[in-house]
KOLMI-829738 format. One record per residue: x negated, y negated, z of N, C-alpha, C in turn; residue number from 1; residue in three letters. Coordinates in steps of 0.001 Angstrom, whole numbers, padded with zeros to 6 digits. Last residue first. Layout:
REM residues N
<voro><n_u>X</n_u><n_v>Y</n_v><n_w>Z</n_w><ca_u>X</ca_u><ca_v>Y</ca_v><ca_w>Z</ca_w><c_u>X</c_u><c_v>Y</c_v><c_w>Z</c_w><nr>NUM</nr><rest>ALA</rest></voro>
...
***
This chain:
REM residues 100
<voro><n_u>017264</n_u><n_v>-000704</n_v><n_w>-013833</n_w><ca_u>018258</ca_u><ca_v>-000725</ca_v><ca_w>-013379</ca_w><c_u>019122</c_u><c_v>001011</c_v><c_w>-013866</c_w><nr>100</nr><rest>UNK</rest></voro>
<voro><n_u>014880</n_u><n_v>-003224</n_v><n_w>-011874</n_w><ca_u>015437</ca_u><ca_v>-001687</ca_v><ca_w>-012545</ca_w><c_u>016618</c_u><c_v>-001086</c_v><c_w>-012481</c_w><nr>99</nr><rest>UNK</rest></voro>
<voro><n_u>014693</n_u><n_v>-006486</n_v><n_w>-013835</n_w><ca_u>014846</ca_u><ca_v>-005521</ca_v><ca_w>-012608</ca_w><c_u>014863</c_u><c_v>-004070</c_v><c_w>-013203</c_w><nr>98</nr><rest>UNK</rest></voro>
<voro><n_u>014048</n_u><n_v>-009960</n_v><n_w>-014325</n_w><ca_u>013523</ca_u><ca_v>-008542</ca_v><ca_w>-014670</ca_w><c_u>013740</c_u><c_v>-007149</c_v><c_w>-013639</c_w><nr>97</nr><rest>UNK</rest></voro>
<voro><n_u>015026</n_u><n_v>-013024</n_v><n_w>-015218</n_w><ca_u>013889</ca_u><ca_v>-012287</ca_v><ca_w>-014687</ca_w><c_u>014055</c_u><c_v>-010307</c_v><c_w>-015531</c_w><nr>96</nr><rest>UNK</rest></voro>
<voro><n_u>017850</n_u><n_v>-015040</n_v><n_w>-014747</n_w><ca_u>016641</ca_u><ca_v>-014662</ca_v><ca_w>-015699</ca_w><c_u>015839</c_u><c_v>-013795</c_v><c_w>-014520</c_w><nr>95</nr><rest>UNK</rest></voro>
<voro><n_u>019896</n_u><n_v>-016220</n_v><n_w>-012908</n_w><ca_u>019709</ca_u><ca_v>-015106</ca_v><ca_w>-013274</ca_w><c_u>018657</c_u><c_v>-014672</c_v><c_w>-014311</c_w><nr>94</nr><rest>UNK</rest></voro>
<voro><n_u>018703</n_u><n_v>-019065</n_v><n_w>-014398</n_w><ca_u>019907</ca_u><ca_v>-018491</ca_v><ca_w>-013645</ca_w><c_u>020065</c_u><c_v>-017335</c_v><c_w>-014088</c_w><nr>93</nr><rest>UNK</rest></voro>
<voro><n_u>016112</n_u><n_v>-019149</n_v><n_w>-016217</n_w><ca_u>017254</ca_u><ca_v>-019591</ca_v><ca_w>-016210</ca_w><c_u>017733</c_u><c_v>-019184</c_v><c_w>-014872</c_w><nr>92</nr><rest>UNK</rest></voro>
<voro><n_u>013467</n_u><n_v>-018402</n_v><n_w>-017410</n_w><ca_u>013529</ca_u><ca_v>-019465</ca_v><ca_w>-016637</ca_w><c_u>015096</c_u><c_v>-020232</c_v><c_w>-016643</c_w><nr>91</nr><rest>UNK</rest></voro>
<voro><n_u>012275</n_u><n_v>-016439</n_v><n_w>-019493</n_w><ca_u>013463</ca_u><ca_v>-015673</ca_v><ca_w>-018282</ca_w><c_u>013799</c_u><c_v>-017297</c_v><c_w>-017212</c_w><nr>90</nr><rest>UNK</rest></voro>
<voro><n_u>012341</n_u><n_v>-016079</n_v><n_w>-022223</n_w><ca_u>012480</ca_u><ca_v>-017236</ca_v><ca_w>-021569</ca_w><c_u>013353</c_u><c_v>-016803</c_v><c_w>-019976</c_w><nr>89</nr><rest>UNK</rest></voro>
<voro><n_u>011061</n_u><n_v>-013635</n_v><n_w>-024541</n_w><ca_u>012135</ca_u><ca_v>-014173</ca_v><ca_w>-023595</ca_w><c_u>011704</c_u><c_v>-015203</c_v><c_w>-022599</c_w><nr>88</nr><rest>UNK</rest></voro>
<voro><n_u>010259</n_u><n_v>-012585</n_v><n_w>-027747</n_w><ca_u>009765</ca_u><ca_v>-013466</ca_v><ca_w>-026883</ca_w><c_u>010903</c_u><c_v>-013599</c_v><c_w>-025927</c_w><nr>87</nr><rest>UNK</rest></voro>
<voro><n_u>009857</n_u><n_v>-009384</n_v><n_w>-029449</n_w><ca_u>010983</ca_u><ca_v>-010801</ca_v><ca_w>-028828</ca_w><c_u>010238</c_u><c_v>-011464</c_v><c_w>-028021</c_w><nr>86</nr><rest>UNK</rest></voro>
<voro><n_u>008125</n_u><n_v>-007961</n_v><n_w>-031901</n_w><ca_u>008617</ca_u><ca_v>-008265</ca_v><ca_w>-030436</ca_w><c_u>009337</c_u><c_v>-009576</c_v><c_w>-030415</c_w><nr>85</nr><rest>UNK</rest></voro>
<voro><n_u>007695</n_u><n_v>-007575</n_v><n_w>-034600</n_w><ca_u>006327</ca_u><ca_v>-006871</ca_v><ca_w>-033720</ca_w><c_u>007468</c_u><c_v>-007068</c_v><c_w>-032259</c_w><nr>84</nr><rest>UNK</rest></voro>
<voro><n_u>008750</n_u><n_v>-009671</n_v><n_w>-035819</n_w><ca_u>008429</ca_u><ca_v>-008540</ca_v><ca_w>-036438</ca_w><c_u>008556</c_u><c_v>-007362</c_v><c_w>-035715</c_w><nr>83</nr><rest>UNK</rest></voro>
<voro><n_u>009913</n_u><n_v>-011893</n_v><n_w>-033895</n_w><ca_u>009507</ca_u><ca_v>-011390</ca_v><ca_w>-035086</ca_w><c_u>009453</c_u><c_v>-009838</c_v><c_w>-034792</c_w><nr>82</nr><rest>UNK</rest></voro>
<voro><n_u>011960</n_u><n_v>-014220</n_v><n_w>-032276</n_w><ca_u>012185</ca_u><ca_v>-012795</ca_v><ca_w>-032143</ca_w><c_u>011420</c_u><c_v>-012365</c_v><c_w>-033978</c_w><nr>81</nr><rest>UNK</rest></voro>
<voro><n_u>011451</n_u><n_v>-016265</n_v><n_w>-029506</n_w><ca_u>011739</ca_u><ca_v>-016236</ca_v><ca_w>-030751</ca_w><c_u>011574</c_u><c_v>-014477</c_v><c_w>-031072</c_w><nr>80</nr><rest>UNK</rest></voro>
<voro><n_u>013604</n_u><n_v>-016709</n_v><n_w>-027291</n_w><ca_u>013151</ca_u><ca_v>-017952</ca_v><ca_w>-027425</ca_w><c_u>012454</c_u><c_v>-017801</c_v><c_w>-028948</c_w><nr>79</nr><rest>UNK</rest></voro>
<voro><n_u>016479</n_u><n_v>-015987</n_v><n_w>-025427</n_w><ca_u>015460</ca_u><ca_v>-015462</ca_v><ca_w>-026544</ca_w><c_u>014713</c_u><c_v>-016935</c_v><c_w>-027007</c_w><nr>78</nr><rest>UNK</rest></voro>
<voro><n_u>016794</n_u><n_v>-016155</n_v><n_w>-022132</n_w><ca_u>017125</ca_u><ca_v>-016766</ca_v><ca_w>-023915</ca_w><c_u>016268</c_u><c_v>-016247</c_v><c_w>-024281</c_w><nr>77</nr><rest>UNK</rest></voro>
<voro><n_u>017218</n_u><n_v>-013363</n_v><n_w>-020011</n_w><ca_u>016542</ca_u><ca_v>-014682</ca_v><ca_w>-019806</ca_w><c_u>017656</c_u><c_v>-015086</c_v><c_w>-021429</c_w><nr>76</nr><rest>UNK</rest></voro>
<voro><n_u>016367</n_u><n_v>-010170</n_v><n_w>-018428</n_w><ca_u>017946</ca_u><ca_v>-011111</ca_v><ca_w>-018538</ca_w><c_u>016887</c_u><c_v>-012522</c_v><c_w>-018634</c_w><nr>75</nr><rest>UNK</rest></voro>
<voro><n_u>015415</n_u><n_v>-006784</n_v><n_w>-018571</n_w><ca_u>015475</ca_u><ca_v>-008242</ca_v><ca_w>-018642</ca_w><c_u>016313</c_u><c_v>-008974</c_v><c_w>-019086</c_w><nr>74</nr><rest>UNK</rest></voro>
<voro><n_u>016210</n_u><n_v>-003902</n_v><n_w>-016800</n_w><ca_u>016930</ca_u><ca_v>-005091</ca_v><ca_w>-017801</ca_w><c_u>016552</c_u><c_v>-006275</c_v><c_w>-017440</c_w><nr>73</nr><rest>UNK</rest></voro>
<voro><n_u>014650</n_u><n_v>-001246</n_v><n_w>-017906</n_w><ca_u>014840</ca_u><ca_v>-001756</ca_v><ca_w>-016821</ca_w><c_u>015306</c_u><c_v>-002955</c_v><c_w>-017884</c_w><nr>72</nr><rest>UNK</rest></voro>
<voro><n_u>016135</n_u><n_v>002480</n_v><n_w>-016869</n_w><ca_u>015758</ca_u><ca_v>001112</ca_v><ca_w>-017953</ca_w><c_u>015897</c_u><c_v>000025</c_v><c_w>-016926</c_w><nr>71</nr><rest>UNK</rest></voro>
<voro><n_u>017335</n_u><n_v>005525</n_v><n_w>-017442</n_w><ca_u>016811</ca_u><ca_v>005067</ca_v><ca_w>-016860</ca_w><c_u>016477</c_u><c_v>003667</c_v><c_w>-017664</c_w><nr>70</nr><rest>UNK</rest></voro>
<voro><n_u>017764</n_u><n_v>007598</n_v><n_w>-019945</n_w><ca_u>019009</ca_u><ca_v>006567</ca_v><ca_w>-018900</ca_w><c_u>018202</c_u><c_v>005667</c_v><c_w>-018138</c_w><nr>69</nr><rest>UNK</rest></voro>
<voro><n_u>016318</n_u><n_v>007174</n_v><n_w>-022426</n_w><ca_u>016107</ca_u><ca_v>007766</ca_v><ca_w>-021301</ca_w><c_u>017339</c_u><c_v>006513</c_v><c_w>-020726</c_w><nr>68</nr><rest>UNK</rest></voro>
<voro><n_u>015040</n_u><n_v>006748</n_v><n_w>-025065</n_w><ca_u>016444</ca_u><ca_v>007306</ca_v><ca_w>-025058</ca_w><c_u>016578</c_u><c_v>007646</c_v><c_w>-023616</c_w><nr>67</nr><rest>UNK</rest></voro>
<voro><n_u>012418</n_u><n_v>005548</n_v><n_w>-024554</n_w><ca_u>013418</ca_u><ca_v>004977</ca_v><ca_w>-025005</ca_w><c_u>014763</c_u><c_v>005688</c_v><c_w>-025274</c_w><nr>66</nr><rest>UNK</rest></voro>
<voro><n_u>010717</n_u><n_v>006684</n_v><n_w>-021555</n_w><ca_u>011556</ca_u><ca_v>007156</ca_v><ca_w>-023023</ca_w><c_u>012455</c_u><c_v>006216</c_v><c_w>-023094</c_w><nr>65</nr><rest>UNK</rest></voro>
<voro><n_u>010075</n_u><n_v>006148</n_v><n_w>-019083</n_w><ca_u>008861</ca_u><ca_v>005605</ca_v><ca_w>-020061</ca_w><c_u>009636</c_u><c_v>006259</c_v><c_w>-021669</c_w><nr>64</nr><rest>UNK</rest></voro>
<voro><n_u>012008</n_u><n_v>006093</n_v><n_w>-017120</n_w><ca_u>012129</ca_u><ca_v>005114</ca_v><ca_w>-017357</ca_w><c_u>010730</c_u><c_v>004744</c_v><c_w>-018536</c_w><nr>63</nr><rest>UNK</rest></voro>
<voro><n_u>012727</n_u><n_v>009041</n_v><n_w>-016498</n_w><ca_u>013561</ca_u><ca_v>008330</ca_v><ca_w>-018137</ca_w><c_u>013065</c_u><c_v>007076</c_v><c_w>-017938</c_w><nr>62</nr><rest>UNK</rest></voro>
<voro><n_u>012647</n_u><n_v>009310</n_v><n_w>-013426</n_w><ca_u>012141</ca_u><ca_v>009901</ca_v><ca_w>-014572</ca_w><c_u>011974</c_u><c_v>009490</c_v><c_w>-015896</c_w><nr>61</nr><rest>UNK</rest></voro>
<voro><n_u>013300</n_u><n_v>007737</n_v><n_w>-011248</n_w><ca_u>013714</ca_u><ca_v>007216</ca_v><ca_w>-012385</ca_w><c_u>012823</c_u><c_v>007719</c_v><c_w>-013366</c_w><nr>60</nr><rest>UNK</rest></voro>
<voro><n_u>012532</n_u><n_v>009725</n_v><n_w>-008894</n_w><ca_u>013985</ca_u><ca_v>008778</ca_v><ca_w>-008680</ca_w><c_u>014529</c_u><c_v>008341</c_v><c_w>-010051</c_w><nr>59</nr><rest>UNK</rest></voro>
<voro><n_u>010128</n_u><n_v>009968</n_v><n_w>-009583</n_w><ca_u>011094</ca_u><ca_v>011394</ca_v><ca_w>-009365</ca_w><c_u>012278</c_u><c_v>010708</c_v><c_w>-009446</c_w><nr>58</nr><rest>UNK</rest></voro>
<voro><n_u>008419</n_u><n_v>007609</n_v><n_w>-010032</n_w><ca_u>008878</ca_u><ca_v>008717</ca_v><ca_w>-010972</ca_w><c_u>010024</c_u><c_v>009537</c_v><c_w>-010585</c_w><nr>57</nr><rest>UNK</rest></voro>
<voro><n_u>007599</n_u><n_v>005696</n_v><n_w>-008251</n_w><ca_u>009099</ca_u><ca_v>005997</ca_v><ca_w>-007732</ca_w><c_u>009809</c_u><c_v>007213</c_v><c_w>-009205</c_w><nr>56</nr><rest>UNK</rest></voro>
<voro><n_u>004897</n_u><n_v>005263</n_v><n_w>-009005</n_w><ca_u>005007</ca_u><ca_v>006205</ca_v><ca_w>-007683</ca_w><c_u>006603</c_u><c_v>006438</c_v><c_w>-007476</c_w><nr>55</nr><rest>UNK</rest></voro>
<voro><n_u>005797</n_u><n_v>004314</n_v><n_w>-011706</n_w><ca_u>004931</ca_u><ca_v>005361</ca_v><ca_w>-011479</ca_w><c_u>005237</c_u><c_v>005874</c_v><c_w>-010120</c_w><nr>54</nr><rest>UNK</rest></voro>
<voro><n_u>006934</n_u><n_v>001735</n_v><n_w>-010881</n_w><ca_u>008084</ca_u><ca_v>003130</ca_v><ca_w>-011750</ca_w><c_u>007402</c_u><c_v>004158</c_v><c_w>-011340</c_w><nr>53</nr><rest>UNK</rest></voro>
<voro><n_u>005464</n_u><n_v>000096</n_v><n_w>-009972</n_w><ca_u>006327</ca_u><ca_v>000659</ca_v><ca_w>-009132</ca_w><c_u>007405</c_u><c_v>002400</c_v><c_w>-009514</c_w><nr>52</nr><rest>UNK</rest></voro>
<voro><n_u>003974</n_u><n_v>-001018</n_v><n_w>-011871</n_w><ca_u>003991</ca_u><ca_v>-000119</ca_v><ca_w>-011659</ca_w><c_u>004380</c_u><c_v>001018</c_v><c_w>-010286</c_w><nr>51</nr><rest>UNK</rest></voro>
<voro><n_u>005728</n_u><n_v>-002878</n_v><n_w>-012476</n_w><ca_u>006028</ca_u><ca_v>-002172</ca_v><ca_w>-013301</ca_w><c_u>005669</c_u><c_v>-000656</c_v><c_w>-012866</c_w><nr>50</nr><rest>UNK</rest></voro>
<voro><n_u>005099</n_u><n_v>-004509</n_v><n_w>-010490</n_w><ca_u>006648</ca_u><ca_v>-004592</ca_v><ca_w>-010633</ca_w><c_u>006611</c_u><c_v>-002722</c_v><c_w>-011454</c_w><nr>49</nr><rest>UNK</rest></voro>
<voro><n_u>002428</n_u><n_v>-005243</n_v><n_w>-010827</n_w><ca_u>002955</ca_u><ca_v>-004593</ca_v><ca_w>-009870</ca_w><c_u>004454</c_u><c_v>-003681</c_v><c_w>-010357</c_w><nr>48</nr><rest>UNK</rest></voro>
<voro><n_u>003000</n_u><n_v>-006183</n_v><n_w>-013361</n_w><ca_u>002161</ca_u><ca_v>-004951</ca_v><ca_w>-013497</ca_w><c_u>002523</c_u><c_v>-004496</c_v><c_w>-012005</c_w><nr>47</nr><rest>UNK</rest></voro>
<voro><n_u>004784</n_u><n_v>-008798</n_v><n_w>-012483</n_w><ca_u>005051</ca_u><ca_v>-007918</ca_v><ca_w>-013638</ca_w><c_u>003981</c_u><c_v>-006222</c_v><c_w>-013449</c_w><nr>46</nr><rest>UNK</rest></voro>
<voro><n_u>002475</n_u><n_v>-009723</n_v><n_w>-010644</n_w><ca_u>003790</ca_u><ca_v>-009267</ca_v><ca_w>-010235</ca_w><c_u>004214</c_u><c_v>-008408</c_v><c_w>-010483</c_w><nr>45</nr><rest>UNK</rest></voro>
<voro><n_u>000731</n_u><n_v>-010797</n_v><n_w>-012673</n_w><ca_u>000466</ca_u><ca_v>-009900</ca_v><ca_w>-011665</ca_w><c_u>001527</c_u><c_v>-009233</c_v><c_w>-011404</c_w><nr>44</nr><rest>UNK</rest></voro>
<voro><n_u>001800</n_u><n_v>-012358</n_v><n_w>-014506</n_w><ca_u>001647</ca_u><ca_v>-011196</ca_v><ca_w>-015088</ca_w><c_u>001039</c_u><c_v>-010247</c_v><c_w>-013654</c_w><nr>43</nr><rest>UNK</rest></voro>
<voro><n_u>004921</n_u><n_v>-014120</n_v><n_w>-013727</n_w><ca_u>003875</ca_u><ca_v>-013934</ca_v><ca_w>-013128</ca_w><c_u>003434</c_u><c_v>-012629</c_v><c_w>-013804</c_w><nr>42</nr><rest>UNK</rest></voro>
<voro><n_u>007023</n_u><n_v>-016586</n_v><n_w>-015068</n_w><ca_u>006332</ca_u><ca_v>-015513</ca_v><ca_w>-014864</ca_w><c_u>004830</c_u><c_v>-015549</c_v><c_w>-014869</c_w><nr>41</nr><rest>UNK</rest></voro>
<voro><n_u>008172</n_u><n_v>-019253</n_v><n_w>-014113</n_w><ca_u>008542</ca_u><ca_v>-017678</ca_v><ca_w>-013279</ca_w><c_u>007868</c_u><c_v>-016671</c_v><c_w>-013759</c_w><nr>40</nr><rest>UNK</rest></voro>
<voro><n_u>008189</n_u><n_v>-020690</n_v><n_w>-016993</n_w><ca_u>007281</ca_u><ca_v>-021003</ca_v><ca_w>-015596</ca_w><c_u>007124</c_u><c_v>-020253</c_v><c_w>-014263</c_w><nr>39</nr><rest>UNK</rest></voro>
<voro><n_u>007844</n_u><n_v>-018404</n_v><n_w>-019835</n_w><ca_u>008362</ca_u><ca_v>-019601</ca_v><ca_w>-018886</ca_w><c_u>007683</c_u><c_v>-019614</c_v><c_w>-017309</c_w><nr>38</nr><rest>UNK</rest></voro>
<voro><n_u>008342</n_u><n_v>-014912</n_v><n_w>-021612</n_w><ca_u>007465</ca_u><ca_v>-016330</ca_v><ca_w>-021156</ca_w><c_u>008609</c_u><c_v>-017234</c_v><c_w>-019966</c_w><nr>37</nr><rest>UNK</rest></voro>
<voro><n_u>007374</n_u><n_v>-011758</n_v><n_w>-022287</n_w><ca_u>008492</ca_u><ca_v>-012929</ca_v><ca_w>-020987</ca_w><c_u>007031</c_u><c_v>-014309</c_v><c_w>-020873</c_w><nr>36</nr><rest>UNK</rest></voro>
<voro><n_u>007997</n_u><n_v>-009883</n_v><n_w>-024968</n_w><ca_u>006926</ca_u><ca_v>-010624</ca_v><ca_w>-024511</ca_w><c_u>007721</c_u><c_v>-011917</c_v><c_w>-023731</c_w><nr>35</nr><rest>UNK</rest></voro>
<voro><n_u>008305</n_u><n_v>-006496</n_v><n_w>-025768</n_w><ca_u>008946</ca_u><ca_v>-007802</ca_v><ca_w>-025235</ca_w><c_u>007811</c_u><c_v>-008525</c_v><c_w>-024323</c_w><nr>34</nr><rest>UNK</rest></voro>
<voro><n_u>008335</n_u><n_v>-005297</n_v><n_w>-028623</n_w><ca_u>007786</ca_u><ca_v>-005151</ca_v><ca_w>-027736</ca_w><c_u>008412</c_u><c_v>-006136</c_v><c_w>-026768</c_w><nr>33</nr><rest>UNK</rest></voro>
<voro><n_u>010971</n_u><n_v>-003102</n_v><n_w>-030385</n_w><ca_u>009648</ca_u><ca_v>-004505</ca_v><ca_w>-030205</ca_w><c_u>008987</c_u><c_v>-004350</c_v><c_w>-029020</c_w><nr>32</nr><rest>UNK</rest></voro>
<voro><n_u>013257</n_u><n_v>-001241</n_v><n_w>-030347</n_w><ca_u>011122</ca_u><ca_v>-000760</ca_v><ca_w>-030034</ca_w><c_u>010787</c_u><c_v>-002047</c_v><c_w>-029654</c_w><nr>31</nr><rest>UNK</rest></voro>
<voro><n_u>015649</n_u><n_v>-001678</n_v><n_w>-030622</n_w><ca_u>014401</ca_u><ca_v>-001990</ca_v><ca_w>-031675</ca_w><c_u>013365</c_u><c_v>-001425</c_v><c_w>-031301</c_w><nr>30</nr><rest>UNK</rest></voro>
<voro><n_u>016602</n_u><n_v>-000841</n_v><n_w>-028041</n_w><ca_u>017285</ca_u><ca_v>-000425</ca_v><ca_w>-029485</ca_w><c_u>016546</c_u><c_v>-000609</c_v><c_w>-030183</c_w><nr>29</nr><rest>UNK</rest></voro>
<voro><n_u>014571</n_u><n_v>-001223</n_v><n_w>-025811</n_w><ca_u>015095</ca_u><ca_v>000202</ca_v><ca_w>-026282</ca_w><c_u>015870</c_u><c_v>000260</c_v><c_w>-027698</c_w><nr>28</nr><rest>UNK</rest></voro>
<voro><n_u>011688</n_u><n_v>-003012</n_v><n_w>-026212</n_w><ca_u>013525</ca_u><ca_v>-003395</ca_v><ca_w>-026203</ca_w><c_u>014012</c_u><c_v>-001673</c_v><c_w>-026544</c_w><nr>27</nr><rest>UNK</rest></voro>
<voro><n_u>009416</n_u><n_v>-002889</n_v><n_w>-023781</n_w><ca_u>009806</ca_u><ca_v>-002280</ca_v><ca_w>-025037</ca_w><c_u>011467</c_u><c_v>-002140</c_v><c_w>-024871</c_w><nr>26</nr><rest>UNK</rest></voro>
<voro><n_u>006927</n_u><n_v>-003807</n_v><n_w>-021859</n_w><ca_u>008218</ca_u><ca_v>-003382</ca_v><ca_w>-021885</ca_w><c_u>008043</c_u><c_v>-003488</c_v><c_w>-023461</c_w><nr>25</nr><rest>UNK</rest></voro>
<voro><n_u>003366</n_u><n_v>-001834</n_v><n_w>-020747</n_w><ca_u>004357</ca_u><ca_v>-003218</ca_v><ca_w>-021660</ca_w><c_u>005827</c_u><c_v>-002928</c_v><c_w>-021178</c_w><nr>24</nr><rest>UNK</rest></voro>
<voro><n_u>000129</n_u><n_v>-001306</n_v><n_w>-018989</n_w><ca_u>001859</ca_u><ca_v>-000946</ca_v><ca_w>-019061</ca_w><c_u>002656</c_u><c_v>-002039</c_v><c_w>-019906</c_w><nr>23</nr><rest>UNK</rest></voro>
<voro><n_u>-002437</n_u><n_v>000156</n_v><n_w>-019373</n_w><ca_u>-001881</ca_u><ca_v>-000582</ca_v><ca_w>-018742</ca_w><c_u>-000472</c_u><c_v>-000151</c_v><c_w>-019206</c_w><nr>22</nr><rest>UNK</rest></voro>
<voro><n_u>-005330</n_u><n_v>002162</n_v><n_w>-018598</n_w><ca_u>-004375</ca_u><ca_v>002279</ca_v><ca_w>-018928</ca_w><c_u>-003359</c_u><c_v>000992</c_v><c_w>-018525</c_w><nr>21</nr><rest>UNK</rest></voro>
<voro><n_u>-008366</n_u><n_v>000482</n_v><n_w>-020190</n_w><ca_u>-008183</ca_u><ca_v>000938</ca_v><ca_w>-019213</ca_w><c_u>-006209</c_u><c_v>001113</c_v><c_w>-019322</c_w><nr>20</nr><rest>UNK</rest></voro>
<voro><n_u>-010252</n_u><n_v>-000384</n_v><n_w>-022073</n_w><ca_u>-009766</ca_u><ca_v>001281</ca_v><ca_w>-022330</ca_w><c_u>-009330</c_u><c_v>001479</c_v><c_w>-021026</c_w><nr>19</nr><rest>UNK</rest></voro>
<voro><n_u>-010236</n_u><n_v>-002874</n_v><n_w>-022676</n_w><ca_u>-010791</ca_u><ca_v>-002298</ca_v><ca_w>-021889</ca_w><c_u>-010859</c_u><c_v>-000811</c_v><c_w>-021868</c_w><nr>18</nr><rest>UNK</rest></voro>
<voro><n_u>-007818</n_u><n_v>-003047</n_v><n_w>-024062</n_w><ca_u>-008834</ca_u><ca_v>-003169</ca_v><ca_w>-024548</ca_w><c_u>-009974</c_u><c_v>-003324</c_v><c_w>-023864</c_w><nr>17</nr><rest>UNK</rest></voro>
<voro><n_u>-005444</n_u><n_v>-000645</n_v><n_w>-022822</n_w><ca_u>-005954</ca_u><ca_v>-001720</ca_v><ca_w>-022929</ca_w><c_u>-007213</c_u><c_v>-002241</c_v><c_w>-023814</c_w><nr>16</nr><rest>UNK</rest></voro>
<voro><n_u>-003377</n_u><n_v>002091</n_v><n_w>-023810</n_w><ca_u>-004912</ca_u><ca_v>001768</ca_v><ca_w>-023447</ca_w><c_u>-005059</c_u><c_v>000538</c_v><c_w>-023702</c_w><nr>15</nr><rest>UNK</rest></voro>
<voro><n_u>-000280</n_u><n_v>002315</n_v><n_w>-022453</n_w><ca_u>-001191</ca_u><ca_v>001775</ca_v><ca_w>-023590</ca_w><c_u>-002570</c_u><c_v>001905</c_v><c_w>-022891</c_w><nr>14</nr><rest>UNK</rest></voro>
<voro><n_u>003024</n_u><n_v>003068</n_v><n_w>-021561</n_w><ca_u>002111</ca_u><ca_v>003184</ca_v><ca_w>-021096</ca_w><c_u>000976</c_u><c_v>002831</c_v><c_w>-022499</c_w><nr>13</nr><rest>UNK</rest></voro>
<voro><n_u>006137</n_u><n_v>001329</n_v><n_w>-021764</n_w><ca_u>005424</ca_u><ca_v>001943</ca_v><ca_w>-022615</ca_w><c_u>003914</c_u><c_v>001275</c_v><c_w>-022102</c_w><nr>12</nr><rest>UNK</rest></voro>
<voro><n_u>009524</n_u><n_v>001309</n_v><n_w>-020399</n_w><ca_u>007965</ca_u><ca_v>000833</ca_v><ca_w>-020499</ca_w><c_u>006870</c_u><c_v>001595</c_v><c_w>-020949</c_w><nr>11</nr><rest>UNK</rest></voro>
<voro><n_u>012296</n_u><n_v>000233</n_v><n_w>-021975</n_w><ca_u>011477</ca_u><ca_v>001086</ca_v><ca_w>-021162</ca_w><c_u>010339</c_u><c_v>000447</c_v><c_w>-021036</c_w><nr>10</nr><rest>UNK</rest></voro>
<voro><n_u>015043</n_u><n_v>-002376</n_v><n_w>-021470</n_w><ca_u>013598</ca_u><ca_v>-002237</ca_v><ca_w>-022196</ca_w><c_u>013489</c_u><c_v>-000532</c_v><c_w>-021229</c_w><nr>9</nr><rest>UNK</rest></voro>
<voro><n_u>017792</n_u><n_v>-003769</n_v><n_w>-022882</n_w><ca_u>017653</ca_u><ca_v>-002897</ca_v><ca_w>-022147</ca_w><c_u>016511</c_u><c_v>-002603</c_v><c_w>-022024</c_w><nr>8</nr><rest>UNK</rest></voro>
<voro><n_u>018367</n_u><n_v>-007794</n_v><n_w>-022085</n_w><ca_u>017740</ca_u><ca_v>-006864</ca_v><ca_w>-023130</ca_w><c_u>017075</c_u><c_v>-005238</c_v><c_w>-022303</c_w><nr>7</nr><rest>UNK</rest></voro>
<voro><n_u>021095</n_u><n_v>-010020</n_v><n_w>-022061</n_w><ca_u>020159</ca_u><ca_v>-009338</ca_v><ca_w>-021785</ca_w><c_u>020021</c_u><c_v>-007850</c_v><c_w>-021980</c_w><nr>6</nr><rest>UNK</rest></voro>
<voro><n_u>020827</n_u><n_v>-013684</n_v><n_w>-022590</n_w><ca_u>021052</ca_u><ca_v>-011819</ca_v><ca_w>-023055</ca_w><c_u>020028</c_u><c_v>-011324</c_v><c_w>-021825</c_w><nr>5</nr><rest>UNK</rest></voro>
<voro><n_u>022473</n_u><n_v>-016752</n_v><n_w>-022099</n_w><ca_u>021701</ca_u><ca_v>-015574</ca_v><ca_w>-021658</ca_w><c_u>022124</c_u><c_v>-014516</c_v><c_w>-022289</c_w><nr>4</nr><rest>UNK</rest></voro>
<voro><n_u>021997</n_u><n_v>-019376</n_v><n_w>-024679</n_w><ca_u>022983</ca_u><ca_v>-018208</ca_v><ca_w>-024493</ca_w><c_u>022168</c_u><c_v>-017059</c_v><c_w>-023333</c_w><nr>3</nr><rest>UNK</rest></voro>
<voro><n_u>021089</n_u><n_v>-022355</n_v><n_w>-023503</n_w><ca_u>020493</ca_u><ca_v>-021033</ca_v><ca_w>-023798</ca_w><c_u>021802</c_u><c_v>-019968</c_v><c_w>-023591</c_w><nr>2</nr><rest>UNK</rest></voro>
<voro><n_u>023039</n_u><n_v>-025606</n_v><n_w>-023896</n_w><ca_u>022662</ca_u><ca_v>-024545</ca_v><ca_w>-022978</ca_w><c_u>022333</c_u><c_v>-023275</c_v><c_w>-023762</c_w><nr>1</nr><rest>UNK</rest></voro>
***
């Protein structure tokens, strides 16, 4: 059985390669980036999901600073972890992604 973690992230606003603005998570103690794999994720959702922070700003100010109370916690296995970002496997019990 997958040890579950789980990982504190902000979200870090980017120009796409489109030049259009999109949104990542980002592990607050390392920076990496965090990249959610397995059969539950949805990248629509996720950009919804995410950009829920934007219109609920006043409530969770701190949620685009990595020293910011605010955060949101993905819970899955690590599946592999370089340089650049973690990979997560949110396809467990309790896996996914909230604000918390």
């Amino acid at each position: 059985m997958k040890e579950l973690v789980k990982i504190d992230c902000y979200i870090e606003e980017y120009k796409n390669q489109s030049n259009c603005l999109s949104a990542r998570l980002r592990d607050k103690k390392t920076n990496k980036k965090i990249i959610l794999s397995g059969k539950n994720v949805n990248k629509e959702h996720l950009l919804k999901f995410l950009s829920q922070a934007k219109i609920n700003q006043d409530i969770m100010p701190t949620i685009y600073e990595r020293n910011g109370t605010d955060k949101i916690v993905v819970r899955g296995y690590i599946v592999s972890v370089k340089e650049e970002s973690i990979e997560v496997c949110i396809d467990v019990e309790s896996g996914g992604y909230l604000f918390e």
